[in-house]
N, CA, C and O of each residue as an XYZ file, in Angstrom:
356
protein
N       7.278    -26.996     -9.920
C       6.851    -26.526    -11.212
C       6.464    -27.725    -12.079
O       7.075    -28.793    -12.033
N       5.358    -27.476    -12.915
C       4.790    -28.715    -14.007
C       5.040    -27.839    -15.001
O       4.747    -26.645    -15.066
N       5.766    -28.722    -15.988
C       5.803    -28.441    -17.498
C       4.780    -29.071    -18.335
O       4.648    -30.267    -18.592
N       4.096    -28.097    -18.710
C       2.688    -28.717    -19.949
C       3.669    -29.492    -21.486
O       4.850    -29.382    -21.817
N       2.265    -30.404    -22.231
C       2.694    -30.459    -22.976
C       3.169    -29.651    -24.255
O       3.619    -30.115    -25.302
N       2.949    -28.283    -23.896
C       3.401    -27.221    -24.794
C       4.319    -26.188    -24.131
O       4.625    -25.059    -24.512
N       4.611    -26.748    -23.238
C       6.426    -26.779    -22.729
C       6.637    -25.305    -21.746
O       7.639    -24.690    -21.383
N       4.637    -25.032    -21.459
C       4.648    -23.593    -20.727
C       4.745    -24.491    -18.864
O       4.653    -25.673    -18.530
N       4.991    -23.062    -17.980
C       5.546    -23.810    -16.763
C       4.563    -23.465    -15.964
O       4.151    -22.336    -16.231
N       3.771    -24.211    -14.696
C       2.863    -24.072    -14.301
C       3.622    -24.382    -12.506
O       4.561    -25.125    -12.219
N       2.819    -23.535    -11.618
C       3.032    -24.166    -10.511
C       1.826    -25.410     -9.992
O       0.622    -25.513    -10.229
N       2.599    -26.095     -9.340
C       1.788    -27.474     -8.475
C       0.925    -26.634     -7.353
O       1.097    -25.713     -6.555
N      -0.065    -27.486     -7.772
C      -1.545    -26.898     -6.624
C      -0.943    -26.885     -5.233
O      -1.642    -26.235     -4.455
N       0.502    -27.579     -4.507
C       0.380    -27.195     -2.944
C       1.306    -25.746     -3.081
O       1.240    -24.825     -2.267
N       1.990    -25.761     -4.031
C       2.575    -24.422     -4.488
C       1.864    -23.027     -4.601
O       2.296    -21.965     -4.154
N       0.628    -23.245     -5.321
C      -0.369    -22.373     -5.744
C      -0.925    -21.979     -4.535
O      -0.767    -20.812     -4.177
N      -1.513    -22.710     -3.888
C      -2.151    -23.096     -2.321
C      -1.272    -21.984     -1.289
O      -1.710    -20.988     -0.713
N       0.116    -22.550     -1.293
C       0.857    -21.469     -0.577
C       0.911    -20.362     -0.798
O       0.419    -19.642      0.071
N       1.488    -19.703     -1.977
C       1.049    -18.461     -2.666
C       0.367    -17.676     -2.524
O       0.615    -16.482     -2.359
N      -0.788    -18.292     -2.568
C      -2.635    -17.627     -2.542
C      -2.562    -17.347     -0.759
O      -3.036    -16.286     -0.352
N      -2.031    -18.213      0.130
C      -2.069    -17.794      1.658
C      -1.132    -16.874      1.672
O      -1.641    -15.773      1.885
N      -0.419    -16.845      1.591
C       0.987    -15.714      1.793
C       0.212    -14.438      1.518
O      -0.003    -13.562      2.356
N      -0.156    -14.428      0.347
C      -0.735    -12.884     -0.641
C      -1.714    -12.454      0.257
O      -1.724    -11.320      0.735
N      -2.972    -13.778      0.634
C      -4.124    -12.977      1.872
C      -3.721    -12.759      3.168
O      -4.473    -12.265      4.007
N      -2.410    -13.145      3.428
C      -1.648    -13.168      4.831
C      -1.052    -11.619      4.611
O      -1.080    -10.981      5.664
N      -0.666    -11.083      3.781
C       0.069     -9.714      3.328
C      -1.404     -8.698      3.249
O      -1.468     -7.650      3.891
N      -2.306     -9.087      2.550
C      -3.803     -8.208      2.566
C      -4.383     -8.106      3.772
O      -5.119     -7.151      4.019
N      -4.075     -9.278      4.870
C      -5.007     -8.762      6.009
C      -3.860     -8.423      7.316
O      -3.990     -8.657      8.518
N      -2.908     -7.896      6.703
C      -2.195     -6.850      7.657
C      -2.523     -5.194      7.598
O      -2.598     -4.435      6.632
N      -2.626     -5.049      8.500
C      -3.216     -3.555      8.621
C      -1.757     -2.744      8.472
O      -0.613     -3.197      8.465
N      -2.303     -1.199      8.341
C      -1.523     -0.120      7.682
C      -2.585      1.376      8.471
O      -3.757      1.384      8.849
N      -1.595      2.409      8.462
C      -2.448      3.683      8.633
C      -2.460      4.041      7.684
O      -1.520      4.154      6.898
N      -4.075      4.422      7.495
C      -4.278      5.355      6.281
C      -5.274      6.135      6.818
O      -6.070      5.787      7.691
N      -5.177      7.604      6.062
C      -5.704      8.673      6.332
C      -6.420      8.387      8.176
O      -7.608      8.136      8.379
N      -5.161      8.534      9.499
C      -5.281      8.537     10.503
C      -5.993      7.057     10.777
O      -5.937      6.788     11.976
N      -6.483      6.286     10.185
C      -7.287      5.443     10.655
C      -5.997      3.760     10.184
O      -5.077      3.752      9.365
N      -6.413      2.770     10.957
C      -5.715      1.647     10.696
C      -6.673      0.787     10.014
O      -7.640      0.428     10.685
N      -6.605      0.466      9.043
C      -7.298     -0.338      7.801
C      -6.570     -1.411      6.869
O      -5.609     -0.981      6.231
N      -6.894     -2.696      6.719
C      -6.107     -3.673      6.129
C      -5.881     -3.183      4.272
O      -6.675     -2.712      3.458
N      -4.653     -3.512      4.191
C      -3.898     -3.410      2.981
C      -5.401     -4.019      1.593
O      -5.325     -3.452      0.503
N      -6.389     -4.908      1.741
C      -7.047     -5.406      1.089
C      -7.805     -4.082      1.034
O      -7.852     -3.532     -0.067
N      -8.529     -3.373      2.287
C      -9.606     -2.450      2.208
C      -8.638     -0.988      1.880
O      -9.408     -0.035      1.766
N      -7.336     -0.620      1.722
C      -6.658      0.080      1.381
C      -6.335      0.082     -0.596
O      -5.782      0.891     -1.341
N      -6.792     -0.823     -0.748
C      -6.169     -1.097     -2.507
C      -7.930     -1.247     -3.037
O      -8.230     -0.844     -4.161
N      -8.547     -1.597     -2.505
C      -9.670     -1.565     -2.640
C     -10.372     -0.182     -2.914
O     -11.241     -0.023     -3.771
N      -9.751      1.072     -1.844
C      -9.919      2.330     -1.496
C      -9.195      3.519     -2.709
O      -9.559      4.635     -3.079
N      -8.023      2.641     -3.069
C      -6.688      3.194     -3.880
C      -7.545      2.991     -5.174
O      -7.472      3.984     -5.898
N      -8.488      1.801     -5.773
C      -8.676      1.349     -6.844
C     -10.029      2.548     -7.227
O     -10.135      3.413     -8.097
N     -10.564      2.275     -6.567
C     -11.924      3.537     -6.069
C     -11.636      4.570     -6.565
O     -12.183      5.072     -7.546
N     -10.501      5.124     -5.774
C      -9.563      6.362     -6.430
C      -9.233      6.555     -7.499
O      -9.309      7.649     -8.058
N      -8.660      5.185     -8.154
C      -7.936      6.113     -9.477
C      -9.386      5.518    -10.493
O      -9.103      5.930    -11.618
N     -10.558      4.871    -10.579
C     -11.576      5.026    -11.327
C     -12.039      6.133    -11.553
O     -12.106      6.518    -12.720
N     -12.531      7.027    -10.381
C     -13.202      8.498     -9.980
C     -12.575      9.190    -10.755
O     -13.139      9.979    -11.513
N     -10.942      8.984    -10.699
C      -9.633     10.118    -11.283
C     -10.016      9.884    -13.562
O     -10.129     10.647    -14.521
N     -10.048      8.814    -13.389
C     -10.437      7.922    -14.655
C     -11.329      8.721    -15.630
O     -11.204      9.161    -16.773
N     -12.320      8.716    -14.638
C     -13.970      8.939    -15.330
C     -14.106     10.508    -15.017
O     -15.163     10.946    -15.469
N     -13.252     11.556    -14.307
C     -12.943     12.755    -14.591
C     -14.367     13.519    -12.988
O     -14.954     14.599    -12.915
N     -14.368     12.203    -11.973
C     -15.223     12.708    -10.823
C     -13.930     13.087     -9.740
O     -14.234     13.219     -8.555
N     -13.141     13.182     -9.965
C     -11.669     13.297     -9.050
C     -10.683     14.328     -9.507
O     -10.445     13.947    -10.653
N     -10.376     14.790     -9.419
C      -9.362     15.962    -10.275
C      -7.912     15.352     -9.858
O      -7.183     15.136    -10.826
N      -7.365     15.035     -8.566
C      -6.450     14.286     -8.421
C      -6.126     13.149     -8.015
O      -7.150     12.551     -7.683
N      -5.216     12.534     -7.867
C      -4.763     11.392     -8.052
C      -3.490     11.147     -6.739
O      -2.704     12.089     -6.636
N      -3.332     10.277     -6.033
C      -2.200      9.922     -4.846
C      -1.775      8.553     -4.844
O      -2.669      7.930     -4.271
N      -0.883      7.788     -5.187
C      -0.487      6.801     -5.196
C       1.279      6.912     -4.398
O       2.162      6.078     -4.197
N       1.186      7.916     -4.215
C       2.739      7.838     -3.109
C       2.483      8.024     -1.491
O       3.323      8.520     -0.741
N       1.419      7.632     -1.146
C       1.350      8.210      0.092
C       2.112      6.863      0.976
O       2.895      7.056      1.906
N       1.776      5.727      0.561
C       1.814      4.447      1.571
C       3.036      3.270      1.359
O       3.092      2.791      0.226
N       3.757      2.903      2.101
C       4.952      2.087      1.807
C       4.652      0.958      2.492
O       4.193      1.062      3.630
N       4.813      0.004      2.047
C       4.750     -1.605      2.679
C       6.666     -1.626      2.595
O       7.303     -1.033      1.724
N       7.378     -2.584      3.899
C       8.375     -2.899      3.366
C       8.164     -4.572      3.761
O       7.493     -4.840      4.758
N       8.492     -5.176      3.310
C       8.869     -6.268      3.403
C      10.188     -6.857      3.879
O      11.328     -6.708      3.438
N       9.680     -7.629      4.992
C      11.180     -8.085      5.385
C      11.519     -9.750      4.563
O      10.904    -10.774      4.265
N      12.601     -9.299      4.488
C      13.360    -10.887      3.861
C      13.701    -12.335      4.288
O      14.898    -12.487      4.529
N      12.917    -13.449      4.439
C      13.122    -14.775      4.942
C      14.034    -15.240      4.420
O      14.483    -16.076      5.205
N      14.867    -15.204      3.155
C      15.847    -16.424      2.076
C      16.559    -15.715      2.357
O      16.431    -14.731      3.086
N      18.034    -16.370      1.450
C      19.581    -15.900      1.275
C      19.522    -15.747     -0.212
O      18.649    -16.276     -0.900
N      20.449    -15.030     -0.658
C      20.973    -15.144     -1.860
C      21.199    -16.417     -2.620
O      21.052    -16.380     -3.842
N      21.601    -17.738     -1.933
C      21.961    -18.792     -2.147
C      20.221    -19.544     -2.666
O      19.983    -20.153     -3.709
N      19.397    -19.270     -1.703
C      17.919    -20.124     -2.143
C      17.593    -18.806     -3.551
O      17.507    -19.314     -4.669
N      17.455    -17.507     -3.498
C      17.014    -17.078     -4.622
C      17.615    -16.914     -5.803
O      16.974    -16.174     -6.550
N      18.801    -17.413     -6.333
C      19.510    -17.887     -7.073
C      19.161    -19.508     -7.945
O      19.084    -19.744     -9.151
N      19.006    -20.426     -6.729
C      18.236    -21.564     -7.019
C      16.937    -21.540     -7.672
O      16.700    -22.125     -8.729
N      15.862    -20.646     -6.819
C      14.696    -20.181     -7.342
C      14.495    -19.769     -8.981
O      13.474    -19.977     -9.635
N      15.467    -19.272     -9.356
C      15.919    -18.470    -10.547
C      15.898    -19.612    -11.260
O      14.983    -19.957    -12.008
N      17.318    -20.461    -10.948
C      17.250    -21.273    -11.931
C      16.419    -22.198    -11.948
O      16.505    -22.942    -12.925
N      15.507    -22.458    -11.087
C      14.709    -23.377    -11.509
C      13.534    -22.879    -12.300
O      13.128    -23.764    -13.054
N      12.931    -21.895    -12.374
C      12.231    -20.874    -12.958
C      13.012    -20.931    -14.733
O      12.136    -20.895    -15.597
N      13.823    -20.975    -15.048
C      14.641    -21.143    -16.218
C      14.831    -22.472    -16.671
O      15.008    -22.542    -17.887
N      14.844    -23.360    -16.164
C      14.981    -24.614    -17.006
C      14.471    -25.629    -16.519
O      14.528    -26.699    -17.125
């Protein structure tokens, strides 16, 4: 983490770098949707589509419970605790 001179907290570019891979590493995992297997990117992409149509009154309904990602857990309690506090001071 970099602290600006107006004391807001920024992450370091190999930080940022990681981040940004992780997130497109999570988007280009595939998922079933409506029978077909399609990546989480072209799925939110599909979802976003959806609730515009629903928006602008070309959709009458709306589905945002159909699909579950779970995520499995790499850390302990002990590193996300640390995480915390370093995030705090």
């Amino acid at each position: 983490m970099i602290r600006t001179e107006t004391y807001a907290l920024r992450l370091k570019p190999t930080v940022a770098r990681k981040i940004t891979e992780e997130v497109n590493q999570w988007l280009n995992k595939r998922a079933k949707y409506r029978d077909k297997q399609h990546t989480w990117s072209a799925i939110l992409l599909l979802k976003t589509r959806e609730m515009a149509q629903y928006l602008v009154g070309k959709r009458k309904t709306i589905d945002f419970v159909s699909h579950v990602y779970e995520i499995e857990r790499q850390d302990n309690m002990e590193i996300r605790q640390l995480l915390l506090y370093i995030f705090y001071f």
